[in-house]
C-alpha positions in Angstrom: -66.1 138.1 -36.4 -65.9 140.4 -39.4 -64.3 144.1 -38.5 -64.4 146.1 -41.9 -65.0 149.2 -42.3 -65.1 151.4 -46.1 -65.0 155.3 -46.0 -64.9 157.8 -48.8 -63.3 160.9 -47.8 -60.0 163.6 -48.5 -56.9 163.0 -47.4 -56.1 165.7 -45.0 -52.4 165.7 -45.2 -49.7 164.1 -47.7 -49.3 160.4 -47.4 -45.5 159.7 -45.3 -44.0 157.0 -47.1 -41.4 155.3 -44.3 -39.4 152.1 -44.4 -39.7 149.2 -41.7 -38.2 145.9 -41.0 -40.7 143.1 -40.4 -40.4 139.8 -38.7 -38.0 138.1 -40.9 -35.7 141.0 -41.4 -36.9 142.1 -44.9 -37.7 145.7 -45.8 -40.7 146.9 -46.5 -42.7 150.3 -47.1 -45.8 151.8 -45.3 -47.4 155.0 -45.7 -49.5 157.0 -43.0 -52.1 160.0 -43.9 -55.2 160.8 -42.7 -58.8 160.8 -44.3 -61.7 163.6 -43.9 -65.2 162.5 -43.8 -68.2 165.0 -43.8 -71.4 163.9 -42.5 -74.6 165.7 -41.4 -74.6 167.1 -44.9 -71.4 168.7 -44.4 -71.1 170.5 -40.7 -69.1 167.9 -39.3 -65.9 166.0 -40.0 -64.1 162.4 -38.9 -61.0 162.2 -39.3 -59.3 158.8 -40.1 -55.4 157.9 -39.2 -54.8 155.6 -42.1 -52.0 153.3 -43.4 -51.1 151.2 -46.0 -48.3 148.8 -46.3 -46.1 147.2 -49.3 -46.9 148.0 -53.0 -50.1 149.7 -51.7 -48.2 152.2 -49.7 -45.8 153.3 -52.8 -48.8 153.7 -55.0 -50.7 156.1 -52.4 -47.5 158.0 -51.7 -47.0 158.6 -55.1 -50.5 159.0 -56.2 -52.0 161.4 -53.4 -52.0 164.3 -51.8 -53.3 166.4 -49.2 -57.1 167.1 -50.8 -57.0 163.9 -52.7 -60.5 162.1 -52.9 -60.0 158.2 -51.8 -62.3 155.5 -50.9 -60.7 153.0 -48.4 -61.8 149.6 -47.0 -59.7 148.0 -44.3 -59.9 147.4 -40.6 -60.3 149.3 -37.6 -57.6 148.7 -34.6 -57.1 150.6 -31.7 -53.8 151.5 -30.2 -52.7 152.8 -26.9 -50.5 155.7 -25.9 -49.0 156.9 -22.8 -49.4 160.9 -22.6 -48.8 163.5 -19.5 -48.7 160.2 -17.4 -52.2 159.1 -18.4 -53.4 156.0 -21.3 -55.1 157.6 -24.2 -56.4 155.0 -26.4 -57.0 155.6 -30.2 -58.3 154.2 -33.7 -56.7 153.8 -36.8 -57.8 151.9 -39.9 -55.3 149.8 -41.2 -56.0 149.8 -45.3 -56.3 146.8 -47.3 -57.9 148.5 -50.6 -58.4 151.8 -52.0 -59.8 153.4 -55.3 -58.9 156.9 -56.7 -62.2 159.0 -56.9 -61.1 162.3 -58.3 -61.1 162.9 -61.5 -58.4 165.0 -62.3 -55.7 162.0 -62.5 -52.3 164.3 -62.0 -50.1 161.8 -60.6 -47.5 163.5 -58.1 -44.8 161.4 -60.7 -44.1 160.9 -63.8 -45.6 157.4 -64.8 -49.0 157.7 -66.1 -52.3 155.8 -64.5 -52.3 152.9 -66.9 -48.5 152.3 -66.5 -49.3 151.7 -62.3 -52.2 150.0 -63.1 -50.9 147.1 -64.9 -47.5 147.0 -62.7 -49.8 147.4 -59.3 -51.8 144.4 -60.8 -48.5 142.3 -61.2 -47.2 143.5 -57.9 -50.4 142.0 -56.2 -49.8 138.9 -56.2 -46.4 139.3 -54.1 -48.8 140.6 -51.4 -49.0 138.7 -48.7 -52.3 139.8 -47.3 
């Protein structure tokens, strides 16, 4: 079965870069923001929980912000949370690719577009998914 889903959207707060532990012990880096997407020509919003993880995340953090335009493929998967005694369950879309649609290009650091580019490119590889 294939779940995939692409949305184009703004981010709706600034990507939160955090650390983790995985499996094996090693440290790696995920980010978590959120994505706005208008439809019926405007007058209504989704909104998106969305994270990234590895090289992806580091890029995101340090490339968007709140208002950002970004188009996102990954996969849906819902989670489970225990609130005021009661099971709310929820959706997030776990990223696998995204693309930088606005066309302003003001990184949040100091390393220019092309710089990331070719070092995101080398850094794919390493990527185990």
């Amino acid at each position: 079965m294939l779940n995939q889903i692409t949305i184009h959207g703004y981010c709706g707060r600034d990507p939160e870069l955090k650390e983790y532990k995985n499996a094996r012990g090693e440290t790696n880096n995920l980010v978590n923001f959120s994505v706005g997407v208008s439809r019926d020509m405007g007058d209504e919003t989704d909104w998106f929980d969305v994270t990234f993880f590895g090289r992806r995340a580091e890029v995101i953090e340090k490339f968007f912000s709140k208002g950002s335009q970004i188009l996102v493929t990954g996969r849906m998967q819902s989670d489970t949370v225990e609130k005021d005694g009661r099971k709310h369950k929820y959706w997030k879309l776990i990223g696998s690719s995204f693309d930088f649609c606005d066309s302003k290009g003001t990184p949040r650091g100091d390393s220019n577009l092309n710089d990331l580019s070719d070092s995101f490119k080398a850094a794919e590889d390493d990527i185990p998914f």
